[in-house]
PDBQT receptor file of N, H, CA, C and O in Angstrom, charges set to zero:
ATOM      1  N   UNK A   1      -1.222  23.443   1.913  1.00  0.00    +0.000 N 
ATOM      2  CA  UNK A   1      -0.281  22.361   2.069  1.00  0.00    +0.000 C 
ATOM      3  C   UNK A   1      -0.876  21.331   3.023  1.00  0.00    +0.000 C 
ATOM      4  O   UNK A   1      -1.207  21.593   4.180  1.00  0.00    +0.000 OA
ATOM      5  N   UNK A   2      -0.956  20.454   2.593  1.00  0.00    +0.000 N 
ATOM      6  H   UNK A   2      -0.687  20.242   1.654  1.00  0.00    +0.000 HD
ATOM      7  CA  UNK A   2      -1.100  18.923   3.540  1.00  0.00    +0.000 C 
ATOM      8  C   UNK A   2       0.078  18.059   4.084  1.00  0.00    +0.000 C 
ATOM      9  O   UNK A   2       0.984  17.428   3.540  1.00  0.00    +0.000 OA
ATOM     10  N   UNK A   3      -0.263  18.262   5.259  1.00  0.00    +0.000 N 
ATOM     11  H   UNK A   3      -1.000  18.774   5.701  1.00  0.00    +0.000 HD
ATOM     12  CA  UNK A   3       0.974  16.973   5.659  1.00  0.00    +0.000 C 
ATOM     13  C   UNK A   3       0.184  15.589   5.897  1.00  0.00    +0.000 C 
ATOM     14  O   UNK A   3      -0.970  15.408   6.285  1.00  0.00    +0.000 OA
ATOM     15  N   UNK A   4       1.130  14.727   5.556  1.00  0.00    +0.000 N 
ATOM     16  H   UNK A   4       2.067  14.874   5.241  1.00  0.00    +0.000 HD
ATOM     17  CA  UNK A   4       1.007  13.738   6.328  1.00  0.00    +0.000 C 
ATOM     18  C   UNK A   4       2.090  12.611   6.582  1.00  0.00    +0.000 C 
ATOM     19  O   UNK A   4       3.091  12.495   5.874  1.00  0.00    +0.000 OA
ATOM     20  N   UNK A   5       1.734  11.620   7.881  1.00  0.00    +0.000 N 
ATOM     21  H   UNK A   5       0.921  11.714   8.455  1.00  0.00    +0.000 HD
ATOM     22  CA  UNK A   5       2.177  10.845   8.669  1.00  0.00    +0.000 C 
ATOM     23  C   UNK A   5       2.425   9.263   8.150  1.00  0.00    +0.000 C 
ATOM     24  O   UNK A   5       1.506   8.443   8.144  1.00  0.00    +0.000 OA
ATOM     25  N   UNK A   6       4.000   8.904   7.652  1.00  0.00    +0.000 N 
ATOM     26  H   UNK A   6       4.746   9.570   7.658  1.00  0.00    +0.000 HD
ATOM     27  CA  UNK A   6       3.327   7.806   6.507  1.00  0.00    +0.000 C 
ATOM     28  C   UNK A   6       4.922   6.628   7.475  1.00  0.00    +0.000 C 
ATOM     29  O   UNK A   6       5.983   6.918   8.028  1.00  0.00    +0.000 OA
ATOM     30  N   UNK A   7       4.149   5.296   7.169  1.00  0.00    +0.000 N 
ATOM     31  H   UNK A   7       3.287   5.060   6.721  1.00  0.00    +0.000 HD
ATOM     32  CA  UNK A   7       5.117   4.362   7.911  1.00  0.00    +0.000 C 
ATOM     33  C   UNK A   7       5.534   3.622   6.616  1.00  0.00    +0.000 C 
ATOM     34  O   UNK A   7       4.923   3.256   5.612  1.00  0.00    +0.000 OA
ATOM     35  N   UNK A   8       6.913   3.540   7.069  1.00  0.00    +0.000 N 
ATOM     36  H   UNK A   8       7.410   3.837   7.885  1.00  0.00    +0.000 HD
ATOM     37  CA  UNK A   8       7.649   3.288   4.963  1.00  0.00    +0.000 C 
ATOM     38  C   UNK A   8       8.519   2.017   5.588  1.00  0.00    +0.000 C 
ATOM     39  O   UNK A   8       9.164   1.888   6.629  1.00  0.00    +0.000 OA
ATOM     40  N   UNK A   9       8.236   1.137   4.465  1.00  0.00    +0.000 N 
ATOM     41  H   UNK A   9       7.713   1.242   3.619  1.00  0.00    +0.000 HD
ATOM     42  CA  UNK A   9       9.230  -0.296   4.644  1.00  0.00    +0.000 C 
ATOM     43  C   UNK A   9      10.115   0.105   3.529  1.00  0.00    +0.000 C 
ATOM     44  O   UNK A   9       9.763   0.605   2.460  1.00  0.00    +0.000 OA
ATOM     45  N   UNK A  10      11.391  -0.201   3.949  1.00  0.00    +0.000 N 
ATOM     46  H   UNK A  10      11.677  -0.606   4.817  1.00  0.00    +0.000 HD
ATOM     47  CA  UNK A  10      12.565  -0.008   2.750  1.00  0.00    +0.000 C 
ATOM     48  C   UNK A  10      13.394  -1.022   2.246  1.00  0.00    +0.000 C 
ATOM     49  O   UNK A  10      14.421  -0.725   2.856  1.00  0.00    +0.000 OA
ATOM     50  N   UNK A  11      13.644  -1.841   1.685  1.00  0.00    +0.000 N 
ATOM     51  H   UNK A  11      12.810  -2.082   1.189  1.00  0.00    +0.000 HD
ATOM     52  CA  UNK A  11      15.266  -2.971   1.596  1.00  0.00    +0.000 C 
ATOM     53  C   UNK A  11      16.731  -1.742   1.459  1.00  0.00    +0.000 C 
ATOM     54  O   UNK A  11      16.937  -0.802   0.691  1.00  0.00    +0.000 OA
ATOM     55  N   UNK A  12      17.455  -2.281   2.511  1.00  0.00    +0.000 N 
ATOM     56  H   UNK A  12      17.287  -3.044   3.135  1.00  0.00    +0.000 HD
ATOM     57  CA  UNK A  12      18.607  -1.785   2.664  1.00  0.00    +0.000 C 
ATOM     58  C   UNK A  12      19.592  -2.693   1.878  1.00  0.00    +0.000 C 
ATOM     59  O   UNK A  12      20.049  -3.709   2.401  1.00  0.00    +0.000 OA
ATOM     60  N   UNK A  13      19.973  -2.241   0.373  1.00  0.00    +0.000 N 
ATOM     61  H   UNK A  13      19.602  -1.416  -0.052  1.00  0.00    +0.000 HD
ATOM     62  CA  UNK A  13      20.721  -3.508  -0.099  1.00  0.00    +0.000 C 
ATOM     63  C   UNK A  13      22.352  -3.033   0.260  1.00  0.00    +0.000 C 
ATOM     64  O   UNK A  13      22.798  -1.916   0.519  1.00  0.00    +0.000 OA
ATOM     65  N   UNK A  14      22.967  -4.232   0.171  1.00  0.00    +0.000 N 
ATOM     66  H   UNK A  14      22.605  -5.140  -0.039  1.00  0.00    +0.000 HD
ATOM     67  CA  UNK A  14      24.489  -4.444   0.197  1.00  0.00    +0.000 C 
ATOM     68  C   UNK A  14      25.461  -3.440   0.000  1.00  0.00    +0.000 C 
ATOM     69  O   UNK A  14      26.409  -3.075   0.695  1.00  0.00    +0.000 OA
ATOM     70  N   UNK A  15      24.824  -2.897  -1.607  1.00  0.00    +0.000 N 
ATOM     71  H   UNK A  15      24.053  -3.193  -2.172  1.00  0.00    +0.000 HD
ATOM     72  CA  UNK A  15      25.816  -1.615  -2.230  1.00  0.00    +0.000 C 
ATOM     73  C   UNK A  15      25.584  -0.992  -1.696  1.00  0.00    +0.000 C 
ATOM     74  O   UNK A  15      26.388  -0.089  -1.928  1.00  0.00    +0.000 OA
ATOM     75  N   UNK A  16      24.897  -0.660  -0.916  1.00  0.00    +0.000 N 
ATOM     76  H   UNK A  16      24.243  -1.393  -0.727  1.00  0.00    +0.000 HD
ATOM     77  CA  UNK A  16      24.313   0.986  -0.400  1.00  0.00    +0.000 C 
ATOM     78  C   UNK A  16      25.116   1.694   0.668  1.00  0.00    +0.000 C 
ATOM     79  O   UNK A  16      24.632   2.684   1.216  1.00  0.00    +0.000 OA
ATOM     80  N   UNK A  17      26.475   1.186   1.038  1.00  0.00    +0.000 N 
ATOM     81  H   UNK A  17      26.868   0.382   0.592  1.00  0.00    +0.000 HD
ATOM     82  CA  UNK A  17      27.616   1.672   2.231  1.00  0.00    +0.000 C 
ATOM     83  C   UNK A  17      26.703   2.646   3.446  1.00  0.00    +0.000 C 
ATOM     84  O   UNK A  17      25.633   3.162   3.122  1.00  0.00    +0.000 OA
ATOM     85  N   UNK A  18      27.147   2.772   4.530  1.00  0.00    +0.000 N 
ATOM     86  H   UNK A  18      28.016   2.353   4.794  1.00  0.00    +0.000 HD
ATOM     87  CA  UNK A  18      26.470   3.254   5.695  1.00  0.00    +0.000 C 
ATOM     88  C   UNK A  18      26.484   5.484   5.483  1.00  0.00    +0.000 C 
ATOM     89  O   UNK A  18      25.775   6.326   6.035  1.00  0.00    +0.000 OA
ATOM     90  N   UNK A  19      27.264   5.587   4.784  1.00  0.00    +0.000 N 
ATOM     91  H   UNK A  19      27.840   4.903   4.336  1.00  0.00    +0.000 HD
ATOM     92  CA  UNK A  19      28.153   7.108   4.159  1.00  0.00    +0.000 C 
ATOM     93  C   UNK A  19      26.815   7.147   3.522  1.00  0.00    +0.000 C 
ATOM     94  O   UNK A  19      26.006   7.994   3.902  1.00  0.00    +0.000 OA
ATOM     95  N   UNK A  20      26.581   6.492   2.795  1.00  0.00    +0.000 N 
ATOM     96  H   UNK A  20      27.238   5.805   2.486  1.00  0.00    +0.000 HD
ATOM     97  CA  UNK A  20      25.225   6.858   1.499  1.00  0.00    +0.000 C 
ATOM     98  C   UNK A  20      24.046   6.799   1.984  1.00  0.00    +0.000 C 
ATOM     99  O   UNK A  20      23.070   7.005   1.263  1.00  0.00    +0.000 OA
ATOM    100  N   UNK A  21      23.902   6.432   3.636  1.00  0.00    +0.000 N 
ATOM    101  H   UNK A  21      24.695   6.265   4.222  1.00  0.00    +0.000 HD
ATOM    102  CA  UNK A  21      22.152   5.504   3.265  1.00  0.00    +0.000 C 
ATOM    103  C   UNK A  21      21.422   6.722   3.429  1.00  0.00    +0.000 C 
ATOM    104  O   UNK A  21      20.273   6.716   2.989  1.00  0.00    +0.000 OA
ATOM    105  N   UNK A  22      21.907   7.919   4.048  1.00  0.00    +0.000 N 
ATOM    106  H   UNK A  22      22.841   7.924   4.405  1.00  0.00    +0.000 HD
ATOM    107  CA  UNK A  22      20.697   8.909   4.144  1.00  0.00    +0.000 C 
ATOM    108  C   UNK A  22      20.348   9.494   2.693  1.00  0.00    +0.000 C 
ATOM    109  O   UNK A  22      19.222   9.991   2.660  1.00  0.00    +0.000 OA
ATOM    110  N   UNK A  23      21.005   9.544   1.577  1.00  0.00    +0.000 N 
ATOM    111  H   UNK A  23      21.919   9.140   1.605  1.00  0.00    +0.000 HD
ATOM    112  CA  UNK A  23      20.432  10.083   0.497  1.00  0.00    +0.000 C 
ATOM    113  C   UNK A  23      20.068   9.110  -0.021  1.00  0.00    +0.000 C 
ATOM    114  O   UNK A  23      19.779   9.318  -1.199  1.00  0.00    +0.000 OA
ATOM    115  N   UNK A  24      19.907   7.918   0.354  1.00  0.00    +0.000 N 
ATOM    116  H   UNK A  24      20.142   7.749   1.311  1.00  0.00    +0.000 HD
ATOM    117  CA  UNK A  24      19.572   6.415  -0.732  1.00  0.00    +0.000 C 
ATOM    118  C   UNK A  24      17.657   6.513   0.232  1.00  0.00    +0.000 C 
ATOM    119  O   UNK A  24      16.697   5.834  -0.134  1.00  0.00    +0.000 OA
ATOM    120  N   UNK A  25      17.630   7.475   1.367  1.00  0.00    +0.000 N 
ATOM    121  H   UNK A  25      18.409   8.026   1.664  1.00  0.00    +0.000 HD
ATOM    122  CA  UNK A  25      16.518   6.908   2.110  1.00  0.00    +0.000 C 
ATOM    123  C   UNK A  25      15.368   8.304   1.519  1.00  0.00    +0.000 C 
ATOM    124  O   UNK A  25      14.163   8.305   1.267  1.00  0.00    +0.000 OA
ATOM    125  N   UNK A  26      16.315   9.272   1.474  1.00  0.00    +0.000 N 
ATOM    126  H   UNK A  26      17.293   9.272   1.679  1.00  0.00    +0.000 HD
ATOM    127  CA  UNK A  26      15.420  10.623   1.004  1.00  0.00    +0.000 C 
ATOM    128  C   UNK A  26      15.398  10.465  -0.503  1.00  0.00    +0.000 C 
ATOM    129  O   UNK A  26      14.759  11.241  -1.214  1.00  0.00    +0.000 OA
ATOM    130  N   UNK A  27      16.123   9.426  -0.994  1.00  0.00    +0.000 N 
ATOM    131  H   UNK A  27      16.642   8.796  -0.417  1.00  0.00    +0.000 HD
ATOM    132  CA  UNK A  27      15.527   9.782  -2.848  1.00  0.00    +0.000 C 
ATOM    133  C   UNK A  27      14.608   8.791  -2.633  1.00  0.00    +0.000 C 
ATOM    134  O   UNK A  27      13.823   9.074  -3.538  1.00  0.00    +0.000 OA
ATOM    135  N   UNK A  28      14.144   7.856  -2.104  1.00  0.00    +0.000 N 
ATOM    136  H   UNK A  28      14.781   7.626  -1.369  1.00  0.00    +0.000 HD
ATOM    137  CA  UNK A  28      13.128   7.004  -1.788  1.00  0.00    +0.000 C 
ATOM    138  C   UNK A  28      11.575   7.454  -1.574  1.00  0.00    +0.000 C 
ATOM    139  O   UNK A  28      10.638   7.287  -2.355  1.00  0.00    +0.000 OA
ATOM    140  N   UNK A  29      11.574   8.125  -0.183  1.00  0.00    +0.000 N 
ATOM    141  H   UNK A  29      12.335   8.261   0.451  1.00  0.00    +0.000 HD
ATOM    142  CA  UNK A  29      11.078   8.890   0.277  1.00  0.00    +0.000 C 
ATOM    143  C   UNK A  29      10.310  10.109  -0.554  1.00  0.00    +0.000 C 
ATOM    144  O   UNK A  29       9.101  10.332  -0.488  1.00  0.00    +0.000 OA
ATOM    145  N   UNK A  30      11.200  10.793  -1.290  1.00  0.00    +0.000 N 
ATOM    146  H   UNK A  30      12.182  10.612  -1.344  1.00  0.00    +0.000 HD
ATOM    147  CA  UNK A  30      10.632  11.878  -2.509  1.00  0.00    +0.000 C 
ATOM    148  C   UNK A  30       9.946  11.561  -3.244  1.00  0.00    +0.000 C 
ATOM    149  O   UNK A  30       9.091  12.373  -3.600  1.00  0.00    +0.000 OA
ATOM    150  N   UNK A  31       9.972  10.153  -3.872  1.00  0.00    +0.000 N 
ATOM    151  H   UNK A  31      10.666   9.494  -3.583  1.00  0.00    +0.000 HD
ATOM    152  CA  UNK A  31       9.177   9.616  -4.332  1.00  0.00    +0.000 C 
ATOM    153  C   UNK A  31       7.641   9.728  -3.884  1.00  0.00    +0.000 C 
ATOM    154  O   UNK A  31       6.887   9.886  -4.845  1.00  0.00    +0.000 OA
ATOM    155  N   UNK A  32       6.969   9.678  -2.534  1.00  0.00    +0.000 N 
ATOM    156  H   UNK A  32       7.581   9.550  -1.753  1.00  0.00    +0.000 HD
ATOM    157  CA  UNK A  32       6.094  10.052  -1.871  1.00  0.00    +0.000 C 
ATOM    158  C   UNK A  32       5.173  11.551  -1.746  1.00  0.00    +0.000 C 
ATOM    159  O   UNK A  32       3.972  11.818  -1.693  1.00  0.00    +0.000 OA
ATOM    160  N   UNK A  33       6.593  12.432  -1.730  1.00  0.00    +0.000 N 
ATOM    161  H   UNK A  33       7.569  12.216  -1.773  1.00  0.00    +0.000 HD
ATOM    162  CA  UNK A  33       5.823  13.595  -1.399  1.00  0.00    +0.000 C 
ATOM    163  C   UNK A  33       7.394  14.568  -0.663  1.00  0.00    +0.000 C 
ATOM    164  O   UNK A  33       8.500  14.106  -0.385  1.00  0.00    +0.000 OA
ATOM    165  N   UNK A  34       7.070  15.477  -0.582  1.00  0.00    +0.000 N 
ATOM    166  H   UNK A  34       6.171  15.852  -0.808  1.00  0.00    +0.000 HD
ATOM    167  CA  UNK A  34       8.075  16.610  -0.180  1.00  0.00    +0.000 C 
ATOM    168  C   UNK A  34       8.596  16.054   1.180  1.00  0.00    +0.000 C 
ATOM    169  O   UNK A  34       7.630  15.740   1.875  1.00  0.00    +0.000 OA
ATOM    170  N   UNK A  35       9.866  15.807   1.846  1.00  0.00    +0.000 N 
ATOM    171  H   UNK A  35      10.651  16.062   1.281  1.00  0.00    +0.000 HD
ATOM    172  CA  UNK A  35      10.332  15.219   2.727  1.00  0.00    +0.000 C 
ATOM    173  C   UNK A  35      10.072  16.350   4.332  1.00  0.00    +0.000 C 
ATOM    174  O   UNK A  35      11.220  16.052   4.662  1.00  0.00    +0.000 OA
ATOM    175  N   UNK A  36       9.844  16.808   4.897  1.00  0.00    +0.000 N 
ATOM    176  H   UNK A  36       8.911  17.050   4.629  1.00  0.00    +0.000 HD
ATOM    177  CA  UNK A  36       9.627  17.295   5.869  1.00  0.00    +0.000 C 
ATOM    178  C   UNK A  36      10.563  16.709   7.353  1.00  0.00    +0.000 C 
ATOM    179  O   UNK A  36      11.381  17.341   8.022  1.00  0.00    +0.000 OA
ATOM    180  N   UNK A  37      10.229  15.736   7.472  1.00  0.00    +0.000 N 
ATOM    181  H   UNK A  37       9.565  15.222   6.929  1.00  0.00    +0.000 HD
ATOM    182  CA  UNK A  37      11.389  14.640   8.647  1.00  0.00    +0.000 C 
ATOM    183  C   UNK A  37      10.941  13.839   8.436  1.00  0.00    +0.000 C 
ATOM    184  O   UNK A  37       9.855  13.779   7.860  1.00  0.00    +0.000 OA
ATOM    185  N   UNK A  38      11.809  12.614   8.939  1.00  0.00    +0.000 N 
ATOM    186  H   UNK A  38      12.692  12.663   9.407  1.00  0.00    +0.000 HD
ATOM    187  CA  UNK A  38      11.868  11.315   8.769  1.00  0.00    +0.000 C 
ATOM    188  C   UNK A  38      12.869  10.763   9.927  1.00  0.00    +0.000 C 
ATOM    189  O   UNK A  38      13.686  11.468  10.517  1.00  0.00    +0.000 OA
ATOM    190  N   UNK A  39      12.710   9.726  10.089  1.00  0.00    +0.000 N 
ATOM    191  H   UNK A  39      12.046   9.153   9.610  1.00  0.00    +0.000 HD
ATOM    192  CA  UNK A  39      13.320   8.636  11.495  1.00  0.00    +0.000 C 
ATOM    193  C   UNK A  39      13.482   7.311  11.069  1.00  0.00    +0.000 C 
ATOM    194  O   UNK A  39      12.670   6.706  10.369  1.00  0.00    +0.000 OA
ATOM    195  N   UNK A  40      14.586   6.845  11.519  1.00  0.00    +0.000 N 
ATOM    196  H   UNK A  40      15.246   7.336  12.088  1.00  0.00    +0.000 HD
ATOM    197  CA  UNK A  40      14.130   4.961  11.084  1.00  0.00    +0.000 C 
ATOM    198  C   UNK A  40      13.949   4.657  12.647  1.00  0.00    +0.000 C 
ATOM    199  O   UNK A  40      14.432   5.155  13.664  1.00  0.00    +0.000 OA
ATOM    200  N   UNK A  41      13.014   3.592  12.386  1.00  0.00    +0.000 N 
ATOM    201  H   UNK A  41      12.621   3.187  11.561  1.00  0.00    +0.000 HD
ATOM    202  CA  UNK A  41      12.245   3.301  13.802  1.00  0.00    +0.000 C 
ATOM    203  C   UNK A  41      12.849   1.747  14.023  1.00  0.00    +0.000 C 
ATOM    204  O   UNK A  41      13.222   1.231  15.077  1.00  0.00    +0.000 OA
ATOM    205  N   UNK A  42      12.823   1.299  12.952  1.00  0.00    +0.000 N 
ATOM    206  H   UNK A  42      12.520   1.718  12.097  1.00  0.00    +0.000 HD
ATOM    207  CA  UNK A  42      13.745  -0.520  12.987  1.00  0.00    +0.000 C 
ATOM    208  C   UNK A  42      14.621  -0.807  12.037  1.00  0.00    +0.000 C 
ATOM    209  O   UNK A  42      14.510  -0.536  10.842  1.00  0.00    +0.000 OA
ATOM    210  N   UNK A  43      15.470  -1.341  12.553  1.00  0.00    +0.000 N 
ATOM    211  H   UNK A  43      15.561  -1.561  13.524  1.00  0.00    +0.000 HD
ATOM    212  CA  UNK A  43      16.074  -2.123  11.075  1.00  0.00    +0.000 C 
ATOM    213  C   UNK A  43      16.331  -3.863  11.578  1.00  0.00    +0.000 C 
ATOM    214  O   UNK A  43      17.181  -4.216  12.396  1.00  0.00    +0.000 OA
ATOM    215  N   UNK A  44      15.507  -4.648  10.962  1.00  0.00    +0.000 N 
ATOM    216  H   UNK A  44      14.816  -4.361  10.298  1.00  0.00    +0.000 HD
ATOM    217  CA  UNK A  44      15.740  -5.733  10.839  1.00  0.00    +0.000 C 
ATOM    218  C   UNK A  44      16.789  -6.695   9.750  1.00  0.00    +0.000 C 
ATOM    219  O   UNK A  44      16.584  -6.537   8.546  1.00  0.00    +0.000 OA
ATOM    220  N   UNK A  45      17.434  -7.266   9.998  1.00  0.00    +0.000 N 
ATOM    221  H   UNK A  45      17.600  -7.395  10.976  1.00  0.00    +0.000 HD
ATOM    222  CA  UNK A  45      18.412  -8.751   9.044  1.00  0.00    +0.000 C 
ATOM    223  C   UNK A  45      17.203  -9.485   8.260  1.00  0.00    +0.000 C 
ATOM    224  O   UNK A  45      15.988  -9.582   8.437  1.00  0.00    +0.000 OA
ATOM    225  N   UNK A  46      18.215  -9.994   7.221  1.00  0.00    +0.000 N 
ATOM    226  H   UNK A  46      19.202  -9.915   7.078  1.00  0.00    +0.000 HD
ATOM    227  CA  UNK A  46      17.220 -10.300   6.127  1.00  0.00    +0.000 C 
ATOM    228  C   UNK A  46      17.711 -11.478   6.274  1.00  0.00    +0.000 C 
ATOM    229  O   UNK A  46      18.800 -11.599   6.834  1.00  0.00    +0.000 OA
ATOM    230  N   UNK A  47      16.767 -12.977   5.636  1.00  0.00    +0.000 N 
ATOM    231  H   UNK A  47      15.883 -12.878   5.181  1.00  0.00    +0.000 HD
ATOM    232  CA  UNK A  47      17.196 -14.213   5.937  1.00  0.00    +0.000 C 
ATOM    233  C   UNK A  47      17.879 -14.497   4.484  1.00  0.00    +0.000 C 
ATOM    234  O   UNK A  47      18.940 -15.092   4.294  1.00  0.00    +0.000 OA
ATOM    235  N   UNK A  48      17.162 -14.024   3.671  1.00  0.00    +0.000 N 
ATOM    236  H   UNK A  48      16.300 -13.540   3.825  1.00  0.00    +0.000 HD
ATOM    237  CA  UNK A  48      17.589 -13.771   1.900  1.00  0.00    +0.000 C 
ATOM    238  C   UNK A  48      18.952 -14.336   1.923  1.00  0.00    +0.000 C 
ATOM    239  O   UNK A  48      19.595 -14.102   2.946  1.00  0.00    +0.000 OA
ATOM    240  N   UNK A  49      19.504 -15.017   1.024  1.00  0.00    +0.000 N 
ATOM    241  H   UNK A  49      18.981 -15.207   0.193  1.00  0.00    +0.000 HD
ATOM    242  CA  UNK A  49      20.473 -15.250   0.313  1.00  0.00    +0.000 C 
ATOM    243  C   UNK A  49      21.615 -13.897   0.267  1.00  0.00    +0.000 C 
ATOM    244  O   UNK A  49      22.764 -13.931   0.706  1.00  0.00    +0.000 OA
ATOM    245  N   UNK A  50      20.949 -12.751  -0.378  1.00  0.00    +0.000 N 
ATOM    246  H   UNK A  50      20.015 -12.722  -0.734  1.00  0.00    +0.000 HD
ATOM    247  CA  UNK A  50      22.179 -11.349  -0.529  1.00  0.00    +0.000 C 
ATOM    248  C   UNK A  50      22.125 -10.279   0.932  1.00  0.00    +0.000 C 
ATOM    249  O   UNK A  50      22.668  -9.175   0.989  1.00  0.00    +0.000 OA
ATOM    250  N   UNK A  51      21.344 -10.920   2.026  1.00  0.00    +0.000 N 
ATOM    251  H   UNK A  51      20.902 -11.816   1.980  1.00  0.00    +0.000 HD
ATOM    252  CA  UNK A  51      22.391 -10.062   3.146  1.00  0.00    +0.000 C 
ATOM    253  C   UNK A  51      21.362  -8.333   2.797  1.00  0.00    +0.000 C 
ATOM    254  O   UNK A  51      21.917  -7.313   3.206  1.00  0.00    +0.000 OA
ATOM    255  N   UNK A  52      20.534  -8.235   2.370  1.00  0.00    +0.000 N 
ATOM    256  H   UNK A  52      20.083  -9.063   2.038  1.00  0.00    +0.000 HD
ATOM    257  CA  UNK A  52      19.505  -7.196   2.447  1.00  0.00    +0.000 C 
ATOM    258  C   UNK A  52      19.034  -6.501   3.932  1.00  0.00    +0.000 C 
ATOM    259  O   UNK A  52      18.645  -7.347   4.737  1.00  0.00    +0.000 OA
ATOM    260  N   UNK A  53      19.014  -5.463   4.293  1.00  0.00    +0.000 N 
ATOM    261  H   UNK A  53      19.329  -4.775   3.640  1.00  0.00    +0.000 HD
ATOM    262  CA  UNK A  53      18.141  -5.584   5.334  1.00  0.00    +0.000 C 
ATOM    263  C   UNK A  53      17.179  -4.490   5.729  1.00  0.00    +0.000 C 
ATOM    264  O   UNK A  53      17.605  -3.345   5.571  1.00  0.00    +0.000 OA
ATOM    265  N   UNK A  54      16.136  -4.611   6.144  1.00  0.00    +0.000 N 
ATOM    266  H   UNK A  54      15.790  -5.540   6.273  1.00  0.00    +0.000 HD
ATOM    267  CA  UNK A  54      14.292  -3.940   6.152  1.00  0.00    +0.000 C 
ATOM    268  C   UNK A  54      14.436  -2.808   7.063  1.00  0.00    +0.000 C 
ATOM    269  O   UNK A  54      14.713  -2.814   8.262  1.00  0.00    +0.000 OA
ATOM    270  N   UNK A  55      14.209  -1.878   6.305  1.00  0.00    +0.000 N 
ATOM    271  H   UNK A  55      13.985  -1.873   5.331  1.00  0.00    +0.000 HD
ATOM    272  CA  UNK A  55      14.406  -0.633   7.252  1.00  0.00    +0.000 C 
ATOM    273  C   UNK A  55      12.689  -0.139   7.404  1.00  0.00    +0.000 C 
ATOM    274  O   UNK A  55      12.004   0.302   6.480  1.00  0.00    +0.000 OA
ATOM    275  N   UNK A  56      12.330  -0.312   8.555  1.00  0.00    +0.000 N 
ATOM    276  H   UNK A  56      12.885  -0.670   9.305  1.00  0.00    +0.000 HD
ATOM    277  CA  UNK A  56      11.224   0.780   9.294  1.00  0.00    +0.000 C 
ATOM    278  C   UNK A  56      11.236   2.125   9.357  1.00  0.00    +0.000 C 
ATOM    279  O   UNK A  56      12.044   2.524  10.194  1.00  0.00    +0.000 OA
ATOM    280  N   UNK A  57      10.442   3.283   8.593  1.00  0.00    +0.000 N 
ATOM    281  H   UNK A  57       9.785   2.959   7.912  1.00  0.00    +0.000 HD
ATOM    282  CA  UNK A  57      10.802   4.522   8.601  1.00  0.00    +0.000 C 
ATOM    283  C   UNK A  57       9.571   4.975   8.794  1.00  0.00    +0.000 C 
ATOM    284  O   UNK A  57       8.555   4.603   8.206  1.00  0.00    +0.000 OA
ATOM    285  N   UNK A  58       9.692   6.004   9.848  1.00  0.00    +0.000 N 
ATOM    286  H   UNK A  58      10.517   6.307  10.326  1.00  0.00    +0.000 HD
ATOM    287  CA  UNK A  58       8.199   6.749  10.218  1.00  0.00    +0.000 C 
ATOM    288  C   UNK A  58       8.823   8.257   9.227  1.00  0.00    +0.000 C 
ATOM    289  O   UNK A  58       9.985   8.608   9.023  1.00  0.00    +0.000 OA
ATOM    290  N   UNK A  59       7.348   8.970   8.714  1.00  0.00    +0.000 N 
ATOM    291  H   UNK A  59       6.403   8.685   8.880  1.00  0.00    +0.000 HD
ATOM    292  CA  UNK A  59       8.071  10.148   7.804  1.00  0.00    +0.000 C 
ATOM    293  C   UNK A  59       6.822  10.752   7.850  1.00  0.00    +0.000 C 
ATOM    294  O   UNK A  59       5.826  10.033   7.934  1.00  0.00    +0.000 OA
ATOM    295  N   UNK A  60       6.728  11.843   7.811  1.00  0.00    +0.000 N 
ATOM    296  H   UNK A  60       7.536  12.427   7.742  1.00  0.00    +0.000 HD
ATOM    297  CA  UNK A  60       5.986  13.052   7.761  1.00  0.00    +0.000 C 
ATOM    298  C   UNK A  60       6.270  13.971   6.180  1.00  0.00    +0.000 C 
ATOM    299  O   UNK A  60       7.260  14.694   6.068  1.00  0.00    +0.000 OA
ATOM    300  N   UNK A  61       5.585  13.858   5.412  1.00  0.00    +0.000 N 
ATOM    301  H   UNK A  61       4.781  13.271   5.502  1.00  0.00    +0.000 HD
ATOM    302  CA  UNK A  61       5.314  14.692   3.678  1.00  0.00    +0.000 C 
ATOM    303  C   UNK A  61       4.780  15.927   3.577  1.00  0.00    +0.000 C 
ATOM    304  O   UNK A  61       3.924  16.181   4.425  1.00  0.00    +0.000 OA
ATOM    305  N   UNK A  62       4.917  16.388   3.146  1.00  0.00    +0.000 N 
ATOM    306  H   UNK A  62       5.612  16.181   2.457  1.00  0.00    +0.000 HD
ATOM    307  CA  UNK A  62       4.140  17.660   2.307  1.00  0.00    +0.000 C 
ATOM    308  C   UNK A  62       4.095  17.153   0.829  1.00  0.00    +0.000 C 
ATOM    309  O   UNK A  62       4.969  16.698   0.091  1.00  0.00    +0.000 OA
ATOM    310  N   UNK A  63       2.506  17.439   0.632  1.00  0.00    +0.000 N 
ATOM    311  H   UNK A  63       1.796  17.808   1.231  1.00  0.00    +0.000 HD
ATOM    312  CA  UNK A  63       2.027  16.988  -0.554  1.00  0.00    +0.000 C 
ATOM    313  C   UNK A  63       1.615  17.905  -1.374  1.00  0.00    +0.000 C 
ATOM    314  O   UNK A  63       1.162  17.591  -2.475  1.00  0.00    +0.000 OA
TER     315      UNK A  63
């Protein structure tokens, strides 16, 4: 097994209610590789028109 140490940019859209965002961040994430932990490190405001906003995620995989 390999791990590794991966820094993930995300868009946090509108629909996504605050109740949902941890499984909206790990089906993301899976996409990558086996989820092990994960952290959001920032979340920045989006200037965009729909109110989006950039989530910083440090995450550790098993591949």
């Amino acid at each position: 097994m390999k791990l590794s140490s991966i820094d993930y940019s995300l868009d946090w859209p509108v629909s996504i209610k605050l109740k949902n965002l941890r499984e909206f961040i790990i089906i993301n994430l899976e996409k990558k590789g086996d989820v092990i932990r994960w952290s959001i490190v920032d979340i920045q405001d989006s200037i965009d028109y729909f109110g989006t906003k950039k989530l910083k995620i440090k995450a550790v995989l098993a591949n």
